[in-house]
C-alpha positions as CSV (number, residue, x, y, z in Angstrom):
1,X,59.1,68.3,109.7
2,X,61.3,68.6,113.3
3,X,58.4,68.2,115.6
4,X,57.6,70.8,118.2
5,X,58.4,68.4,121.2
6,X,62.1,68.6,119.6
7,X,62.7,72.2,119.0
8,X,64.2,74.7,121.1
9,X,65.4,78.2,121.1
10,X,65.1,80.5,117.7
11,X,64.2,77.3,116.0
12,X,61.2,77.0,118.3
13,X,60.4,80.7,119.2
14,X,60.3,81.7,115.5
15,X,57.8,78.8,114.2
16,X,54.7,80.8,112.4
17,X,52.2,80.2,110.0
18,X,52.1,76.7,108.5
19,X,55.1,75.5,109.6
20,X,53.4,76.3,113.1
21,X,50.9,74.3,112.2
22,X,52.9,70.9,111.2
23,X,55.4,71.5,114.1
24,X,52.6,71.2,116.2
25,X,50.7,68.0,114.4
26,X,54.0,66.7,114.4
27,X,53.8,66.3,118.3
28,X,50.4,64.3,118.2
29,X,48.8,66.1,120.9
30,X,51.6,67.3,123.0
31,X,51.8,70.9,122.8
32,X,51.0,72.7,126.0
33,X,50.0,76.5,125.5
34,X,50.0,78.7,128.8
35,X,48.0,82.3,128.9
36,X,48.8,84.9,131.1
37,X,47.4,87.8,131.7
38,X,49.6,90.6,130.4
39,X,49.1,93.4,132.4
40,X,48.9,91.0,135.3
41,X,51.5,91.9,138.3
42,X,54.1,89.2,138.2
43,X,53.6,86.4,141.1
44,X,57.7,86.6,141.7
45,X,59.2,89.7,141.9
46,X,61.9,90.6,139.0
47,X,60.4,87.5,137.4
48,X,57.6,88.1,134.5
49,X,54.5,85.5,134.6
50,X,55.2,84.7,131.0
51,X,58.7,83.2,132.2
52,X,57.7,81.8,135.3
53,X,54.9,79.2,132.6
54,X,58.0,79.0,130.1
55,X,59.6,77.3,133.3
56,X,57.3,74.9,134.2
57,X,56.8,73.6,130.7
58,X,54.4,75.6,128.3
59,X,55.6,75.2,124.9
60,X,53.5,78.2,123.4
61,X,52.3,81.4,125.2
62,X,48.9,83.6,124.5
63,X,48.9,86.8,126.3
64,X,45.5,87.5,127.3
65,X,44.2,91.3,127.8
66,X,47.2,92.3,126.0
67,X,47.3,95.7,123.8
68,X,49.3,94.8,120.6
69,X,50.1,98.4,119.9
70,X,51.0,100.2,122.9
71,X,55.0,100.7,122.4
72,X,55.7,99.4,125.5
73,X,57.1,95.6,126.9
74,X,53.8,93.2,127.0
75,X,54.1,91.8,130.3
76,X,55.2,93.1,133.5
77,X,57.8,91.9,136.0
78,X,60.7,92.5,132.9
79,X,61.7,96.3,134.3
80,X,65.0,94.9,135.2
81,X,65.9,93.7,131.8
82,X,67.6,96.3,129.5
83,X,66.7,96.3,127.1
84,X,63.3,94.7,127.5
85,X,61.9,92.6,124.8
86,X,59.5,94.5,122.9
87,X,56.8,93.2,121.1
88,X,55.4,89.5,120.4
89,X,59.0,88.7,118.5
90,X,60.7,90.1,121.3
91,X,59.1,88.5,123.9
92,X,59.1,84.9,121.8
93,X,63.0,85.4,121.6
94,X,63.6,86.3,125.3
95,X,61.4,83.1,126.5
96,X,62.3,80.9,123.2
97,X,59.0,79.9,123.3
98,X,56.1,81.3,120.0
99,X,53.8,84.4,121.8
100,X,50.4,84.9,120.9
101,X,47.4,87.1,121.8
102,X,43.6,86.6,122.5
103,X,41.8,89.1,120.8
104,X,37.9,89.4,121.2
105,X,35.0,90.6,119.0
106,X,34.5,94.3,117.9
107,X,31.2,94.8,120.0
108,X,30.9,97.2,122.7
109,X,31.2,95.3,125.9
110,X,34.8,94.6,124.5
111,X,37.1,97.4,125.2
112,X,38.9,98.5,122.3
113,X,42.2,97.7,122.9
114,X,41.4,94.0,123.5
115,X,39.4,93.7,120.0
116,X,39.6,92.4,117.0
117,X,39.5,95.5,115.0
118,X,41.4,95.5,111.8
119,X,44.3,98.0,113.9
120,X,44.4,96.1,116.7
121,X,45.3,92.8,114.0
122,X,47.5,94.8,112.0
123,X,49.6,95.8,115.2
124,X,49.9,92.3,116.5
125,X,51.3,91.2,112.9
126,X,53.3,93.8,113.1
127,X,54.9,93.5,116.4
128,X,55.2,89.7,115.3
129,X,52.4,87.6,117.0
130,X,52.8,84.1,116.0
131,X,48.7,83.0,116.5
132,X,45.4,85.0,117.4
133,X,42.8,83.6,119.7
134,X,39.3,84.8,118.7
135,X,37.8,84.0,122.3
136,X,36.0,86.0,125.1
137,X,36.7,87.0,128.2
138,X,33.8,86.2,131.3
139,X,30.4,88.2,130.6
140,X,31.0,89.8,126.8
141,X,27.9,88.3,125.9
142,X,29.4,87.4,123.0
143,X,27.9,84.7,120.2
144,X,29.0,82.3,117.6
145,X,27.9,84.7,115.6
146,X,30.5,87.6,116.9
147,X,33.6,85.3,116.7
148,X,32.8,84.1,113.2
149,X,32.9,88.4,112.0
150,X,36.5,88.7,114.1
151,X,38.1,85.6,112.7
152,X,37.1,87.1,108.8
153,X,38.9,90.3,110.4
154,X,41.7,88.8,111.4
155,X,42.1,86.1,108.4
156,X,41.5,89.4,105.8
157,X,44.0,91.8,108.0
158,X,47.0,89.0,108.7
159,X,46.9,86.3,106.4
160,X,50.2,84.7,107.6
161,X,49.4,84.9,111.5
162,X,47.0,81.6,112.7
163,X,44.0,82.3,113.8
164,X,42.4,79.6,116.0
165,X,39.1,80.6,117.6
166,X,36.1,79.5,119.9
167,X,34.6,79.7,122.8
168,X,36.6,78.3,126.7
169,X,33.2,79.1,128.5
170,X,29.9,81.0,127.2
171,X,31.1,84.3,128.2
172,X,27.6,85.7,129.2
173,X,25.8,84.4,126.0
174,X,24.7,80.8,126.8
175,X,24.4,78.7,123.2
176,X,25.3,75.2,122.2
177,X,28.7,73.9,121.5
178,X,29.2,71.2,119.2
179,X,29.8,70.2,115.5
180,X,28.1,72.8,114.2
181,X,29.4,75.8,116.2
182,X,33.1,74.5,115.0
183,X,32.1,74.0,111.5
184,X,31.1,77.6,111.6
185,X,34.4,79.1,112.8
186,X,36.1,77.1,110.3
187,X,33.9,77.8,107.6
188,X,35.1,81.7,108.2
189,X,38.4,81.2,108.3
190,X,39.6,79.7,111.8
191,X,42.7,77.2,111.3
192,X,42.1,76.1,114.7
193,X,39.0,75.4,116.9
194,X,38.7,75.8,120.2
195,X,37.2,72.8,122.4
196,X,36.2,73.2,126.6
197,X,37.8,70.0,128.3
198,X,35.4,67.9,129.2
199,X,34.7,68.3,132.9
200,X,35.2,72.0,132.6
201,X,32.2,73.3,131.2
202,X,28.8,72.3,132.1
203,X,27.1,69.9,129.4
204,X,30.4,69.3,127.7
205,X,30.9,65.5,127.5
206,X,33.8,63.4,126.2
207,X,31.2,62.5,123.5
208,X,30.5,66.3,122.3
209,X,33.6,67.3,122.7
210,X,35.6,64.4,120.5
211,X,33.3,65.4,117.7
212,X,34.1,68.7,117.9
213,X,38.0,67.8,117.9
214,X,36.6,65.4,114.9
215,X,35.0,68.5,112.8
216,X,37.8,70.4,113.5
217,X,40.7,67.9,112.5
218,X,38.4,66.9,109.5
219,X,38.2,69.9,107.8
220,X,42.3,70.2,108.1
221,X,42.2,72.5,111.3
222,X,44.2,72.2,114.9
223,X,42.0,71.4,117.7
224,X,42.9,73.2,121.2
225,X,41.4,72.0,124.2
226,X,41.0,75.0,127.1
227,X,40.8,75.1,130.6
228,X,39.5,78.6,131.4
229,X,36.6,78.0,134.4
230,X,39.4,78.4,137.2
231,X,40.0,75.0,137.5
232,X,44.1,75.3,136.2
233,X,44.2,76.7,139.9
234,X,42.8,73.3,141.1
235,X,44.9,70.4,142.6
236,X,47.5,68.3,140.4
237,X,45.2,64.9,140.8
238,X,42.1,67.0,138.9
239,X,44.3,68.7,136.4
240,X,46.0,65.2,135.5
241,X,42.4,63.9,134.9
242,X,42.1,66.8,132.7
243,X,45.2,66.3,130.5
244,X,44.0,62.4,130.0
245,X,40.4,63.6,128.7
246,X,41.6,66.0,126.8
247,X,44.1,63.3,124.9
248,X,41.1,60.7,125.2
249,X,39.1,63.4,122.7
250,X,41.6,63.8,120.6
251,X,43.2,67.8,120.8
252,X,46.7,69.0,119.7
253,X,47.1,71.6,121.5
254,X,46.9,71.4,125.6
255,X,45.1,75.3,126.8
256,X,45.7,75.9,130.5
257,X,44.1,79.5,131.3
258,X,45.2,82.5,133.5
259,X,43.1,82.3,136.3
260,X,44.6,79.7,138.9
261,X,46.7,82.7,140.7
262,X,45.6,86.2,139.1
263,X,46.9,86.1,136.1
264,X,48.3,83.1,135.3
265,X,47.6,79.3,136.2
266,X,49.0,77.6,139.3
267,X,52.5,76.6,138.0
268,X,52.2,73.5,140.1
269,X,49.0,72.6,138.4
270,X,51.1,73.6,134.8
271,X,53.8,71.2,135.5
272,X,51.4,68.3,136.8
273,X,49.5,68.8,133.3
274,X,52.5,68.6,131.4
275,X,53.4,65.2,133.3
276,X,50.5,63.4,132.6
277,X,50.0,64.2,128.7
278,X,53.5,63.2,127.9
279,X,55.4,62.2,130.5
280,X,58.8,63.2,132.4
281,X,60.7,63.3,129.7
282,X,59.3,66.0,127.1
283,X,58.3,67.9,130.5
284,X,62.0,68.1,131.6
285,X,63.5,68.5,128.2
286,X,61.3,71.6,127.7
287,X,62.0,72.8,131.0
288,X,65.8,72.3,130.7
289,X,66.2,73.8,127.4
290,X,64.4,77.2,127.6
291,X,68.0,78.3,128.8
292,X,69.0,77.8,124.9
293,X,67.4,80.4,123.9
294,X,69.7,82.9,125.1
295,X,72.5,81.1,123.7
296,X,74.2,83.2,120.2
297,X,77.0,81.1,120.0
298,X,79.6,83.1,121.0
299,X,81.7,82.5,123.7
């Protein structure tokens, strides 16, 4: 198995299911996953968000707030591209980087479009999503209880897309995180569980959170540590402390959220990440060789 850290253009942008998965183990905990807000405006005129975190290092993408199914491009800032990259294959071939989505629990303080109803799956397959989040967005109020009915969804509706769920923050409905809330998710079907950074989230300790990374990588599943409180917008000396607690715990896969500009995470603070969980070297060479992936070979 070519590791992740090695892989570049189509042979990179077109990793899914379990070959996703091993790329990604592969690169013992040096994978570095960017969200951006899809409907977002971009921060650089005539350059989309989603491009600007596929430039400072993000090996994977998840496109938060996204609508799978809407028949137009996913992001904006691309209107001067013709023709624009439609879809999650698209898009993963323009940036040569895998595109996800978050999707979020089919309860009524979730909008429609942004749920993990069985269309809302189906379109994302569809349109070639390479993973799922089942997360939630600030004040859903939604429970363990919610996420462990939208990953069944979304493991029943797109058996060959990864689904990795959890919670970043409580999003309005305060319960513990821990063993338990992983063992849940994984129980229903998650393939990956989502673990708060120590240092983000209030009460989450290096302690907790290693044994959630522990349940999770026990039980065969990825574990993804998030940063989604804000603090991606934070300076480079916090968000190196960060990316050394998160590898002190144990994730493979590095989360950095949307919110450090609207709609995206401080690209400064996405580059100083990438830095201190593995070094100059895979940071540049990821950097350097997104321009493969508009290479055909022919001259």
């Amino acid at each position: 198995m070519t590791r992740l850290l090695n892989r570049s253009g189509d042979a990179l942008s077109s990793l899914r299911g379990p070959e996703l998965t091993d790329a990604i183990r592969a690169s013992e905990g040096r994978t570095v996953l960017a969200e951006v807000v899809a409907g977002a405006p971009a921060l650089l005129n005539g350059t989309s968000n989603a491009e600007l975190v596929a430039a400072f290092g993000a090996d994977l993408i998840c496109l938060n707030l996204a609508e799978p199914g809407a028949g137009r491009p996913l992001v904006e800032g691309l209107e001067e591209v013709d023709p624009p990259p439609m879809g999650f294959s698209g898009l993963a071939g323009f940036l040569g980087r895998p595109v996800g989505l978050n999707l979020e629990p089919d309860i009524d303080s979730v909008p429609a479009a942004f749920r993990a109803s069985p269309a809302n799956v189906g379109a994302a397959e569809a349109a070639g999503a390479a993973f799922v989040m089942v997360t939630a967005n600030p004040g859903r109020g939604v429970t363990i209880e919610d996420l462990e009915s939208a990953v069944r969804t979304v493991r029943r509706t797109a058996e060959g897309t990864l689904c990795w769920a959890g919670k970043m923050h409580h999003a309005g409905a305060e319960e513990p995180l821990g063993r338990k809330s992983v063992a849940r998710l994984i129980a229903a079907g998650a393939q990956g569980a989502l673990v708060p950074v120590p240092g983000t989230v209030p009460g989450i300790s290096e302690g907790l959170a290693a044994d959630m990374v522990e349940e999770a990588r026990s039980a065969g599943a990825l574990a993804i540590g998030t940063i989604a409180t804000s603090q991606e917008g934070a300076d480079s000396h916090t968000l190196r402390q960060l990316a050394l607690c998160a590898k002190r715990i144990g994730v493979d896969v590095h989360h950095i959220g949307d919110a450090g500009f609207s709609g995206l995470a401080s690209p400064e603070s996405l580059y100083a990440y990438s830095v201190a969980a593995r070094g100059i070297r895979h940071t540049w060479n990821r950097m350097a060789r997104g321009t493969r992936a508009s290479w055909t070979g022919k001259e």
